[in-house]
C-alpha positions in Angstrom: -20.2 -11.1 36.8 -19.9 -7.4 38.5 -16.3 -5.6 38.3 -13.8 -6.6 40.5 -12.3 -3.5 42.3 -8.2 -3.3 42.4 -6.4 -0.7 44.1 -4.8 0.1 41.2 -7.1 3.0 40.8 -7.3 3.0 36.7 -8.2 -0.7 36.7 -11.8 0.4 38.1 -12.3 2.6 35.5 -15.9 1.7 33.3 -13.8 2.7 30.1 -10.7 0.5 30.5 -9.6 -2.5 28.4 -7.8 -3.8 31.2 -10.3 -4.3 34.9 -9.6 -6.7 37.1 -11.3 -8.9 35.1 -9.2 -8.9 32.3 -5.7 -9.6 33.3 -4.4 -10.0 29.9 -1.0 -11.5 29.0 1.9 -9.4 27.4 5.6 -8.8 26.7 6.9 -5.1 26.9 10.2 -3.1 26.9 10.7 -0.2 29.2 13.7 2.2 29.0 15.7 0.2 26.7 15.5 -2.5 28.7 15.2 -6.4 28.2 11.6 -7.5 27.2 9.6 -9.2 29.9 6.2 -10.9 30.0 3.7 -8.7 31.7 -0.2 -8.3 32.8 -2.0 -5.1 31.5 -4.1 -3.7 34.6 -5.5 -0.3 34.1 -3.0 1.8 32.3 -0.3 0.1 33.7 1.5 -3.0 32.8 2.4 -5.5 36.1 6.1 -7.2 35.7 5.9 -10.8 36.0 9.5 -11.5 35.2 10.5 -9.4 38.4 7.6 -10.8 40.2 9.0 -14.4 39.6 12.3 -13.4 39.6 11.9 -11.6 43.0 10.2 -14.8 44.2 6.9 -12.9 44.7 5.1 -15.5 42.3 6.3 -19.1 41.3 4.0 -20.3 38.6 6.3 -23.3 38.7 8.1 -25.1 41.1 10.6 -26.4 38.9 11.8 -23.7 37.1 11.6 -20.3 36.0 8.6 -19.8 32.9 9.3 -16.3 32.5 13.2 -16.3 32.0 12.5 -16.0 28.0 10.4 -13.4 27.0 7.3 -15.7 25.8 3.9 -17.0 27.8 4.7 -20.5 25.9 6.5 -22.1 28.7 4.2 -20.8 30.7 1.1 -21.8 28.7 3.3 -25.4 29.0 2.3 -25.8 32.8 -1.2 -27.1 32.1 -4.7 -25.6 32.6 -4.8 -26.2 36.4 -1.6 -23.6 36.8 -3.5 -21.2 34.5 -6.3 -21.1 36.4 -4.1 -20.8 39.7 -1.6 -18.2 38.5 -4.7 -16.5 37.5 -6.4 -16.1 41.4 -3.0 -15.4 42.5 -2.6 -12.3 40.6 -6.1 -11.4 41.3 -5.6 -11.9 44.8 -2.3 -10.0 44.6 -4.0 -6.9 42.6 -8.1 -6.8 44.3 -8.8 -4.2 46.7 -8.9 -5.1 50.5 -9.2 -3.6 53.7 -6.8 -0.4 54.2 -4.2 -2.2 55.8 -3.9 -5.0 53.3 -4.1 -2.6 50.7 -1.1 -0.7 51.6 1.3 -3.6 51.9 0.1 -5.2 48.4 0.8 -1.6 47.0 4.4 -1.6 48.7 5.1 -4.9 47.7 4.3 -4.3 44.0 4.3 -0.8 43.0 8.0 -1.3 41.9 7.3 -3.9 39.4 4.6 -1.0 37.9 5.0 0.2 34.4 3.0 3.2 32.7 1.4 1.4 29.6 2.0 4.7 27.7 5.8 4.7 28.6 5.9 0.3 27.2 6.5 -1.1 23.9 4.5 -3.8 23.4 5.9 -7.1 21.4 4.5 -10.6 20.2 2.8 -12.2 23.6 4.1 -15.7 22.7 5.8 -17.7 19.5 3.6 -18.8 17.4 4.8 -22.6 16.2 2.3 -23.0 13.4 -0.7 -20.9 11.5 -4.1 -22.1 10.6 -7.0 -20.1 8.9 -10.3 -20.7 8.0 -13.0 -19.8 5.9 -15.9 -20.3 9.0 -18.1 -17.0 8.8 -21.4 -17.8 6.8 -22.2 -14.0 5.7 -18.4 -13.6 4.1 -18.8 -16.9 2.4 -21.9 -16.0 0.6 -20.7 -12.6 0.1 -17.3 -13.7 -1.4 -19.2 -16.3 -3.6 -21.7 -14.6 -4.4 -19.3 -11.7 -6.2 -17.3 -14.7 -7.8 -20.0 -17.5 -8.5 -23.3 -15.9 -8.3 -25.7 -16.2 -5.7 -26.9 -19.7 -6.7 -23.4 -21.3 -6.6 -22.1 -18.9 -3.8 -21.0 -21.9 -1.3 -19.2 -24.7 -1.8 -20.9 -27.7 -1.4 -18.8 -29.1 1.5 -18.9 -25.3 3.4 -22.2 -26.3 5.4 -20.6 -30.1 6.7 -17.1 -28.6 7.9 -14.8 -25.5 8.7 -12.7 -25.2 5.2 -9.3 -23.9 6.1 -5.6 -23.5 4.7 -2.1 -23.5 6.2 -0.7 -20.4 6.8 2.8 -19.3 7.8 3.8 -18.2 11.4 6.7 -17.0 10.0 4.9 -13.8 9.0 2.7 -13.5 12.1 3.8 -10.0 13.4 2.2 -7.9 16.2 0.8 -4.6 15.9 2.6 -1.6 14.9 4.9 -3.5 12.6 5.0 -2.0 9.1 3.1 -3.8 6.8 5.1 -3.3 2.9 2.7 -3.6 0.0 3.1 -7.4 -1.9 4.0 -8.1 -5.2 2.8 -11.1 -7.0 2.1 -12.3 -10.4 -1.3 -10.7 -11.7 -3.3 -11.3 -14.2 -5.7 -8.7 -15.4 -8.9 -10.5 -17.1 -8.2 -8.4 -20.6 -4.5 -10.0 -21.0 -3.7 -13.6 -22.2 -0.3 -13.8 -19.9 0.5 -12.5 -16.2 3.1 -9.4 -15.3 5.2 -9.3 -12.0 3.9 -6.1 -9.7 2.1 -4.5 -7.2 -0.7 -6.0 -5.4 -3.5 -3.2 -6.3 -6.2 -4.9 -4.5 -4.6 -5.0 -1.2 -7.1 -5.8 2.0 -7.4 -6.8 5.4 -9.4 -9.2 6.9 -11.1 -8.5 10.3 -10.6 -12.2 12.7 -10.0 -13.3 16.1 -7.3 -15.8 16.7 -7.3 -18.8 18.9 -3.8 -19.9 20.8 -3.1 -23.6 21.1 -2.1 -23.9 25.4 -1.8 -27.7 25.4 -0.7 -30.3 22.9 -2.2 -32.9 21.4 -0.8 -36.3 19.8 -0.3 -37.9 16.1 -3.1 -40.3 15.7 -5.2 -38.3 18.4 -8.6 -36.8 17.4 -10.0 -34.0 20.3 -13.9 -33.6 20.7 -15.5 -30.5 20.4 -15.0 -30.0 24.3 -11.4 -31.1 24.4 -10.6 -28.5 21.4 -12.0 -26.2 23.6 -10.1 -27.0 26.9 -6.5 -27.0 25.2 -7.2 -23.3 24.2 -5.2 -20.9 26.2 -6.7 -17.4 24.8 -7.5 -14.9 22.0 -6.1 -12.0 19.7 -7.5 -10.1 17.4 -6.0 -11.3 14.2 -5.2 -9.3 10.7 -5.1 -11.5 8.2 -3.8 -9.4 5.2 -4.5 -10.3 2.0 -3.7 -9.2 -1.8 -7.0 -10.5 -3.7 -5.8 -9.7 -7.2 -2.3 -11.8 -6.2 -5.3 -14.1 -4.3 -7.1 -14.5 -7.9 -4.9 -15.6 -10.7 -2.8 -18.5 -7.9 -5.7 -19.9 -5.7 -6.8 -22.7 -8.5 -6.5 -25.3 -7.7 -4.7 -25.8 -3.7 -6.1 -22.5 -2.3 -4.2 -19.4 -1.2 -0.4 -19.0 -0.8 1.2 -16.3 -1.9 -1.6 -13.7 -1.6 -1.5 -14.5 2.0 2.0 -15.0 3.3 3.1 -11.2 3.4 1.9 -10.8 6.8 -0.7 -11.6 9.4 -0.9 -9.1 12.3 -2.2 -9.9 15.8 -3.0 -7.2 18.8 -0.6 -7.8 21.6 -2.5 -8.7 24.4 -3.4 -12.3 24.9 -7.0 -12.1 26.3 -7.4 -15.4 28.3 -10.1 -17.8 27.9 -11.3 -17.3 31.8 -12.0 -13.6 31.5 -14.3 -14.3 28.3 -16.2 -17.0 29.7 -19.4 -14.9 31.1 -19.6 -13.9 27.5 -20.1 -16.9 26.1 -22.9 -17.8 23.8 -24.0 -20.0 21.1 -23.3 -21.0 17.3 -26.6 -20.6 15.2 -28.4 -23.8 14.0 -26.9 -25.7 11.4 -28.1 -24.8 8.3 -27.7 -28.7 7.3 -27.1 -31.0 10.2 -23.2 -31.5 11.2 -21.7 -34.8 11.6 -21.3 -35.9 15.4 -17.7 -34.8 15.8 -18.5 -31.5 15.0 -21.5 -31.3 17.4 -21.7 -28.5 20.2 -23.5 -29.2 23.6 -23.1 -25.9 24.7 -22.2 -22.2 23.9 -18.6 -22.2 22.4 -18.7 -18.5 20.7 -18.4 -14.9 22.5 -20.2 -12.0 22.6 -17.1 -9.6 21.3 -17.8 -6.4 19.9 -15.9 -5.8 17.2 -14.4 -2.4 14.5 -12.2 -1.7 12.4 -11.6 1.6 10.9 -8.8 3.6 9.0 -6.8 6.7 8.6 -5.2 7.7 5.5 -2.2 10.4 5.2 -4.7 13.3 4.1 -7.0 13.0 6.6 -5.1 11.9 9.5 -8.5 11.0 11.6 -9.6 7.7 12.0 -13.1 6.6 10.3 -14.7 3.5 11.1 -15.7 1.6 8.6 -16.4 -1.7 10.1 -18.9 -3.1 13.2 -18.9 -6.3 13.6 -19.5 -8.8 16.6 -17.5 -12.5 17.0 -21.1 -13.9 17.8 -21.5 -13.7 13.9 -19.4 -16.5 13.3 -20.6 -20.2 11.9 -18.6 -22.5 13.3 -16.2 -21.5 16.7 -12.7 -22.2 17.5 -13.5 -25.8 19.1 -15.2 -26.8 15.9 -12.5 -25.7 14.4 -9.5 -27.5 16.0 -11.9 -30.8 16.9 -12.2 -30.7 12.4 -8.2 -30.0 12.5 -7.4 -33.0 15.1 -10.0 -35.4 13.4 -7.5 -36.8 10.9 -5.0 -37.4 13.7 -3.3 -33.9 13.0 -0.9 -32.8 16.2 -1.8 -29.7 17.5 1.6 -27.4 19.4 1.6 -24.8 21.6 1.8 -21.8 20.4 -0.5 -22.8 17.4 -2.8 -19.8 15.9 -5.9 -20.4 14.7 -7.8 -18.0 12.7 -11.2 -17.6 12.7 -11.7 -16.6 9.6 -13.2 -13.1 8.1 -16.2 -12.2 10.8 -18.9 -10.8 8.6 -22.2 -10.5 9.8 -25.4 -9.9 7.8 -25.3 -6.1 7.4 -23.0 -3.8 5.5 -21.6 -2.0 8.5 -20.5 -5.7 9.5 -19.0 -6.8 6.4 -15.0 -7.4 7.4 -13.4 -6.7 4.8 -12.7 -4.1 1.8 -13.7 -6.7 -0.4 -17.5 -6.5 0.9 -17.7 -3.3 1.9 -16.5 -2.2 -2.1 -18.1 -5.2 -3.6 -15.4 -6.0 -5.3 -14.2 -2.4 -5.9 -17.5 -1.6 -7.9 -19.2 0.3 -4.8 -16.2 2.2 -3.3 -16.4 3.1 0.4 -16.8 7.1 0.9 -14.3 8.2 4.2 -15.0 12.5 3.8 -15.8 15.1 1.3 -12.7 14.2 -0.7 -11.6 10.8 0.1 -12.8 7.2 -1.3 -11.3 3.6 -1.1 -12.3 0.4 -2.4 -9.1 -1.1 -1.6 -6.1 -0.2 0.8 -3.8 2.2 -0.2 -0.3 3.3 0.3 0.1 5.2 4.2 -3.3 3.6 5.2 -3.4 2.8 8.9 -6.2 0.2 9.6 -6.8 -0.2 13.3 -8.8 -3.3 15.1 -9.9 -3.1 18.5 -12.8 -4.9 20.4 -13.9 -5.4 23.7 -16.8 -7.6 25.8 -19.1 -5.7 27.6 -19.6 -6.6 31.1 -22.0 -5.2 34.0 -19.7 -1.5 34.3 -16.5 -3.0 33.0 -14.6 -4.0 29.3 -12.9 -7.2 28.6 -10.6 -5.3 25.7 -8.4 -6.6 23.7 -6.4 -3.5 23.0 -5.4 -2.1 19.2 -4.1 -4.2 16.0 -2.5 -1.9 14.3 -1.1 -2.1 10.7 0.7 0.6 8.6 0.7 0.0 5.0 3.5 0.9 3.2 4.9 1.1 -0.6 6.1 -2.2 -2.4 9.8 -2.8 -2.6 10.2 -2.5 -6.6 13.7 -2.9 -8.0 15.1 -0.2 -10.0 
């Protein structure tokens, strides 16, 4: 699909997030005032709350969806109403003929924000948090360092998508301060834990899936209705302290050494303006049971980085690049394995991918790859090494899909990491 020219000028730029094409979902603040659900176009942010309020839009004909600060009610109006709000906007913001083009701009130039002048919140609420364990190349890698290269998989990781509950209670969006965990740890040397510090403190690189439409108790969604009740993506941070991670995981899993945060980017990318990006799972190692069967391409082709800047250096370097296409099983698979024992899905739910590692270093999407457990740490300049995150650290996720002279973008996830909260 070729770029769709707006009048808004910055929106036909080959180097924006945000085309035409894009139309992500927001909320934002402007001059102290109350936050409002938004679309990024360009480098400007388009008011839906006025637009409704103002009667230029009416997603609904009952009632007002953008009253609360949220897409949920919105995403509540069904699939048909996305895909109708959608070509309304696009038909609101595309470039026309002269004259046309000077009565849209009228019209909605007032409800025009600069994206520099916005602060950006948490698109929606997230009602519940699932992650998974569903990248092949982080699997092996993560078993490998724990269980040797013979035992590196479970035996059930090539039949299913593993997962855990999370908790949406920590899911925060990007440029919230992220304060170092403390956890019991137990160093391998000592017979009893201590209460401290995480000192193995890392991110993990995913994208996250948002539920748009319920399903029932007792219902079980095939691979192609998991994939329809999905409303859009973020890039997700799913922090994690591995030391905290090591001494609790036996035998349910991770809890603690995952509930201090989980950071997503604040732009919803929909699921319409990734679909000529779509592409395919790779072949089942081992073949998967039906419900867990694709007929067609249920990944994205999303380029993917991470990198960091410490307080010396105060210059970004990349250490991570990555693509989503990497990934085992997709976000259908995933929620059609979450529905199959009758579990209700909400709107609102996240879904993690997962850690997205693909087969080379560079792709590896987390610190504890990319050090190898800290035994290989990762070199940043002249003076600087890390094989885990460190107090002041700034890790920054972006990624985009690249179209024919346009971006699908996803904007920045951005987390700060800051000291642990040790009483005196």
């Amino acid at each position: 699909m070729p770029l769709i020219r707006s009048w808004v000028k910055s929106a036909n730029s080959p180097n924006t997030n945000f085309p035409l094409n894009n139309l992500p979902y927001g909320v934002y603040t402007v001059n102290n005032q109350d936050p409002h659900c938004c679309v990024a176009i360009g480098d400007m942010v388009l008011d839906v709350t006025l637009l409704e309020k103002n009667k230029i839009i009416s997603p609904s004909s009952r009632t007002c969806v953008f009253q609360d600060p949220s897409w949920n009610k919105f995403m509540e109006l069904g699939s048909s109403s996305w895909s109708k709000f959608r070509a309304e906007l696009t038909a609101l913001l595309k470039e026309y003929p002269v004259e046309s083009k000077v009565d849209k701009e009228k019209v909605l130039t007032p409800f025009l924000f600069p994206q520099a002048k916005c602060i950006l919140h948490k698109p929606f609420n997230v009602s519940e948090f699932t992650d998974f364990f569903a990248s092949y190349h982080h699997a092996k890698n993560v078993g490998t360092m724990f269980r040797g290269p013979e035992n590196a998989l479970p035996p059930n990781w090539l039949h299913m998508p593993i997962g855990y509950n999370g908790r949406a209670s920590t899911v925060v969006v990007s440029g919230t301060q992220i304060t170092r965990p403390m956890g019991q740890l137990k160093p391998p040397t000592e017979d009893i834990p201590y209460f401290g510090p995480s000192k193995r403190f890392d991110f993990e690189l995913e994208l996250g899936a948002i539920i748009g439409t319920k399903s029932e108790s007792g219902e079980r969604l095939s691979i192609e209705e998991s994939d329809d009740i999905i409303f859009g993506y973020v890039i997700l941070n799913d922090w994690s302290a591995r030391d905290i991670q090591a001494w609790e995981y036996q035998p349910l899993g991770p809890f603690q050494a995952k509930a201090t945060a989980t950071t997503i980017s604040p732009w919803i990318v929909t699921k319409a303006a990734l679909e000529p990006f779509r592409t395919s799972t790779p072949k089942p190692q081992k073949p998967l049971l039906k419900y867990l069967e694709e007929n067609g391409p249920m990944l994205y082709n999303i380029n993917l980085s991470v990198s960091i800047t410490t307080k010396q250096s105060k210059k970004a370097h990349e250490i991570v690049r990555s693509n989503y296409s990497e990934m085992y099983y997709s976000s259908a698979q995933q929620i059609a394995h979450h529905t199959s024992s009758g579990c209700k899905m909400s709107i609102g739910d996240l879904i993690g991918s997962g850690t997205i590692s693909g087969p080379e270093k560079h792709q590896y999407g987390s610190m504890l790859e990319l050090s190898w457990g800290g035994k290989e740490p990762i070199i940043l300049n002249d003076t600087e090494s890390r094989t885990f995150i460190e107090d002041e650290d700034i890790i920054t996720m972006s990624g985009f899909a690249k179209g024919d002279g346009y971006k699908i973008g996803f904007g920045e996830n951005i987390g700060k990491v800051i000291s642990a909260k040790i009483e005196k």
